[in-house]
C-alpha positions as CSV (number, residue, x, y, z in Angstrom):
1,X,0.7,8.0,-23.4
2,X,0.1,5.2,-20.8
3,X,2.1,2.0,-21.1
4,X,0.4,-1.1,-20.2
5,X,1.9,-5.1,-19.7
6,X,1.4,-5.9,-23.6
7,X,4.7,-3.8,-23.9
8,X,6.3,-6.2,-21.1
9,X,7.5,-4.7,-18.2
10,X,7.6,-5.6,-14.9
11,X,7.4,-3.2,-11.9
12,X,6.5,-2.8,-8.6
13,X,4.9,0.3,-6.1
14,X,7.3,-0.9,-2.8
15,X,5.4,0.8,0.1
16,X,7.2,0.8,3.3
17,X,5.3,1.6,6.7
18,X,7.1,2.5,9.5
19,X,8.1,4.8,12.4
20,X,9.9,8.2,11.5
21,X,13.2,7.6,12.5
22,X,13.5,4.2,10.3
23,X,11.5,6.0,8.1
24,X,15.1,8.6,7.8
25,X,17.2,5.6,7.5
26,X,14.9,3.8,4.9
27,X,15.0,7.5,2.6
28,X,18.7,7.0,2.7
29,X,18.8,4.0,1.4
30,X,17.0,5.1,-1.6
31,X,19.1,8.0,-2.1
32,X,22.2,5.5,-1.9
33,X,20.5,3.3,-4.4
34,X,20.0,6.1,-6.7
35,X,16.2,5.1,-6.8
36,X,14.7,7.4,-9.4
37,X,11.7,8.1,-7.8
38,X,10.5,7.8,-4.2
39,X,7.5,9.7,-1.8
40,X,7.1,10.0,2.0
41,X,3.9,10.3,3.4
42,X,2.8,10.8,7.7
43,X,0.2,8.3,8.2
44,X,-1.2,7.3,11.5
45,X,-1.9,3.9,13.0
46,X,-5.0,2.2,14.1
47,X,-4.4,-1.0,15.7
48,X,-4.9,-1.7,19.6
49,X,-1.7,-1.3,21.3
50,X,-1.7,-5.4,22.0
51,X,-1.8,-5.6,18.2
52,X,1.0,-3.0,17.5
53,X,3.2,-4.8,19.6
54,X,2.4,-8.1,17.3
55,X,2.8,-6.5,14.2
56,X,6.2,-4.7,15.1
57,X,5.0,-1.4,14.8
58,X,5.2,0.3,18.5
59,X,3.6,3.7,17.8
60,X,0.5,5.2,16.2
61,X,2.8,7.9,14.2
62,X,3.5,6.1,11.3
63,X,5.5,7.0,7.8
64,X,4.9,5.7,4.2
65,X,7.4,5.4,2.0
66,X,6.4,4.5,-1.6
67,X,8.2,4.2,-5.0
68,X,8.3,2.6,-8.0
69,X,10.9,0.2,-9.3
70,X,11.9,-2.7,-11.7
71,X,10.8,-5.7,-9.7
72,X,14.4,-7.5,-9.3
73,X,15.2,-3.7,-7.8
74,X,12.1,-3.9,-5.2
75,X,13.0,-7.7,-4.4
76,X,16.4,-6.5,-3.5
77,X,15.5,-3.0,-1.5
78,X,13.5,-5.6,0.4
79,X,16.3,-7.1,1.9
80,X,18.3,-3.9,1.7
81,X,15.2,-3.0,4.6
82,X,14.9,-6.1,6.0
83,X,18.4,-6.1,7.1
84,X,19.2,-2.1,8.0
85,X,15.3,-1.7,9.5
86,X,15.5,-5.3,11.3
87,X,12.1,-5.9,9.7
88,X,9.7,-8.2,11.6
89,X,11.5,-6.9,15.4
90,X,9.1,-4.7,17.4
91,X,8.6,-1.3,16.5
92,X,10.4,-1.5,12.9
93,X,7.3,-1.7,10.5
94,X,6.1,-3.2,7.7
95,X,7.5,-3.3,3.8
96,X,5.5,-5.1,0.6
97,X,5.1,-4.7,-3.1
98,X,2.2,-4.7,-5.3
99,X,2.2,-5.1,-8.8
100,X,1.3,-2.6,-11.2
101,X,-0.1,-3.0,-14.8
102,X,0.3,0.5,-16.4
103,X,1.9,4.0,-16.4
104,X,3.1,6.7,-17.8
105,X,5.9,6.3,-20.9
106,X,7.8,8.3,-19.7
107,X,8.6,7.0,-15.7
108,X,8.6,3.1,-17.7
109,X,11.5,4.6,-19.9
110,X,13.3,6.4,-17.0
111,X,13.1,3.0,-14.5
112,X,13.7,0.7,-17.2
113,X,17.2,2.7,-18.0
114,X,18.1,2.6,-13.8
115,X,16.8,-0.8,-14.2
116,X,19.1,-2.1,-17.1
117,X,18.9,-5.6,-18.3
118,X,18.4,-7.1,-15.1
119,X,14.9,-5.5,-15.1
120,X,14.2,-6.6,-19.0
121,X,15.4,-10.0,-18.3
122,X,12.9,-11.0,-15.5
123,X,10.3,-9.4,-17.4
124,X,10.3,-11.9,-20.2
125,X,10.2,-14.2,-17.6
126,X,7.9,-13.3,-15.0
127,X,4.2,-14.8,-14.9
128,X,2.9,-13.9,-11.1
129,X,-0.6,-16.0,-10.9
130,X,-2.9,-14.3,-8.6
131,X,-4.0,-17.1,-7.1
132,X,-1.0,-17.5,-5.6
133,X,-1.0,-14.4,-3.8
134,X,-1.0,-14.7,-0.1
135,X,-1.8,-10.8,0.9
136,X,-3.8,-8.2,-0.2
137,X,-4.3,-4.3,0.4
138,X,-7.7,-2.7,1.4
139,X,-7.8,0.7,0.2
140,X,-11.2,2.5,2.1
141,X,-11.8,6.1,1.1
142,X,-13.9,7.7,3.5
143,X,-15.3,11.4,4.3
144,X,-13.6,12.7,7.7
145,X,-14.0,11.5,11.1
146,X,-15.1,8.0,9.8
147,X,-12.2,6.1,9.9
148,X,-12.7,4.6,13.5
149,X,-16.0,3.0,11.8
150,X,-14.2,1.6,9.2
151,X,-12.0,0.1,11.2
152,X,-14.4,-1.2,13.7
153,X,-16.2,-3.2,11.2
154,X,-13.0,-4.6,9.6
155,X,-11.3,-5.8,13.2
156,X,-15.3,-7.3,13.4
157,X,-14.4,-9.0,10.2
158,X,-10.9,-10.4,11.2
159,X,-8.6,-7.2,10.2
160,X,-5.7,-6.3,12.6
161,X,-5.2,-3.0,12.2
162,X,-5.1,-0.2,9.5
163,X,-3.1,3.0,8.7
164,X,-4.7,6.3,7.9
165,X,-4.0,9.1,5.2
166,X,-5.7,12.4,5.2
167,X,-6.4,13.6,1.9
168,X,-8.5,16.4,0.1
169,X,-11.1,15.1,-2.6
170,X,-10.8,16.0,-6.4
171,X,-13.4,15.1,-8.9
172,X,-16.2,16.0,-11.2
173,X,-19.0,18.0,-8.7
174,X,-21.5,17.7,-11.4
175,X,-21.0,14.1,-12.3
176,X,-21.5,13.7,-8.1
177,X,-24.1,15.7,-8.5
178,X,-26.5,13.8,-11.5
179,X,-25.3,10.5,-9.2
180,X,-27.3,11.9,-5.9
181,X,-23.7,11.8,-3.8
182,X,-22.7,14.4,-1.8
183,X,-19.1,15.4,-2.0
184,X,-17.0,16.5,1.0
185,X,-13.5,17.8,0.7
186,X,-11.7,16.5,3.3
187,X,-10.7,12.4,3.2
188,X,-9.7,10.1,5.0
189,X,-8.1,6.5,2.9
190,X,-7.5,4.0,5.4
191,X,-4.6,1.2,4.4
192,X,-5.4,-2.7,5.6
193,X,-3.5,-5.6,4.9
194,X,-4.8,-8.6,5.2
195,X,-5.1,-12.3,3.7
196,X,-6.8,-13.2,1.2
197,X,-8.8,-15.9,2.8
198,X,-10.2,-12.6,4.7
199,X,-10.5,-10.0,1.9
200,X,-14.5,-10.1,0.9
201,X,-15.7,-10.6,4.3
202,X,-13.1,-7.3,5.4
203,X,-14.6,-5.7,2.5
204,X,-18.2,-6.3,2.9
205,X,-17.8,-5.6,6.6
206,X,-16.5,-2.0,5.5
207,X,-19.2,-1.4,2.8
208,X,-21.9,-2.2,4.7
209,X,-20.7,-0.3,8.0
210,X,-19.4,3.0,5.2
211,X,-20.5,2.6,1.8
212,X,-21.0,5.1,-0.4
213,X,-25.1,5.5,0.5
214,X,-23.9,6.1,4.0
215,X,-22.8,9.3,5.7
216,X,-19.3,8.1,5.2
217,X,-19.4,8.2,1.4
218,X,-17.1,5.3,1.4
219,X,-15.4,3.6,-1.8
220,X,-13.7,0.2,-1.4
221,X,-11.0,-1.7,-2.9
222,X,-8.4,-4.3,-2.9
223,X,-4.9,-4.7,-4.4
224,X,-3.1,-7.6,-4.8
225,X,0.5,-7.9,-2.8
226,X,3.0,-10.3,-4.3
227,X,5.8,-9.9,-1.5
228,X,5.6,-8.7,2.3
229,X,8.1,-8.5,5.1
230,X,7.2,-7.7,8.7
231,X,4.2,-9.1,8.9
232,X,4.8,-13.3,9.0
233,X,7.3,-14.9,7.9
234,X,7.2,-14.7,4.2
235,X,10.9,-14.7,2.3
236,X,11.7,-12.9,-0.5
């Protein structure tokens, strides 16, 4: 059974990007903080090295760290990063959250009991408007060996920089099939944030240069970001 925001909650998928060694100290801190859940992913980065250097993340080997957690949790692992990671000084990444508007009963029940009443008192009161949102994440799925295109037409369309996962396709081959899409294996999703002033044009850069009728089979899509460190100088 799924839960969904009717049953008011409030979390947040925290996603962390950074080099390997932070990327030890960050999974630490989770441990420490007894978070219930948390999952470490290589990634690779894609920005020029001029660009790297702006955006405080030195090297092209790059680590994702992702979890889920009450929002007042993820607000203060935020700063827990900020401060042990020196967020926002060269070479020390990237951390944001996105909300999330469903899941699984039982991981709602098992971060709502870590979370306590902290968790279930900012949910009554929370309201995040999503016109307010400064940030969003670009998600590009991609067949292999297209994710310099992507990101060629995104930097065209004002994008910094990216970060790459390889991944292995699952799905429905007949249901490809009857839609006249060839289906390859082997992925490549390719991570951009951006503004939201920037978003469609970034988007409709990508999906012209990789849509799905192309060779690169590409799917497209954005998720909001409600707080970032590391990449201006948003607060939490």
């Amino acid at each position: 059974m799924v839960a969904t925001k009717e049953q008011n909650f409030s979390f947040r998928i925290l996603i962390l990007i950074t080099n390997p060694k932070l990327a030890k100290k960050a999974a630490k801190l989770f441990a420490e903080g007894a978070i219930p859940m948390h999952y470490n992913l290589n990634a690779m980065g894609t920005a020029s090295s001029e660009m790297m250097d702006i955006l405080g993340l030195g090297s092209i080997d790059k680590h994702l760290l992702v979890s889920i957690l009450p929002k007042p949790f993820a607000d203060e692992m935020l700063r827990k990063l900020r401060k042990a990671l020196k967020i926002g000084t060269p070479d020390s990444g990237i951390a944001f959250t996105m909300p999330i508007s469903g899941a699984n009963n039982y991981i709602v029940r098992m971060l709502k009991q870590s979370g306590g009443e902290t968790a279930k008192s900012t949910e009554r009161k929370e309201e995040t408007a999503m016109a307010e949102l400064k940030h969003v994440m670009i998600a590009s799925i991609v067949n292999q060996g297209y994710s310099e295109e992507v990101m060629n037409a995104a930097r065209a369309a004002g994008a910094a920089g990216g970060s790459i996962l390889h991944s292995r396709h699952v799905g429905n081959e007949k249901a490809m099939a009857f839609w006249g899409l060839s289906v390859q294996e082997e992925k490549e999703i390719i991570l951009i944030l951006a503004n939201v002033e920037n978003k469609l044009a970034i988007m409709q850069a990508i999906s012209d240069a990789c849509g799905i009728r192309s060779d690169a089979k590409g799917i497209v899509v954005s998720l909001p970001i409600d707080t970032v460190i590391g990449l201006n100088d948003d607060e939490i």
